[in-house]
C-alpha angles and dihedrals in degrees: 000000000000109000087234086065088060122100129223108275106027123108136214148145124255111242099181147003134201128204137134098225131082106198088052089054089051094054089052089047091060091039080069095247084123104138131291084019104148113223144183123231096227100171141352119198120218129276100018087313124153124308128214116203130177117237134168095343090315144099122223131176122216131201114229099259091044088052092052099053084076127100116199157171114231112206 
């Protein structure tokens, strides 16, 4: 399941993800998205826009393509 699918409210643990660049992965794996991280969906905007999850202690907010390049396990 993509995280975007996901609703406010439900829980799970990234499995995969899935980008070319390597600096960019970089950046997820000290955000703490690193696999089998478990998160919180906190907030979803309209229309595709950005969502904010919890993980590890902490809040990020995802644009929708970023969000989409994960690949988890809702709980």
């Amino acid at each position: 399941m993509k995280l975007k699918k996901m609703k406010v409210g439900e829980s799970g643990t990234v499995l995969d993800f899935s980008t070319s660049d390597p600096a960019y992965r970089q950046k997820l794996l000290r955000m703490g998205l690193t696999r089998k991280a478990e998160f919180t969906v906190v907030r979803k905007a309209p229309f595709g826009g950005p969502i904010e999850i919890e993980v590890k202690g902490s809040r990020l907010v995802l644009r929708s393509d970023e969000a989409d390049a994960f690949e988890v396990d809702k709980k």
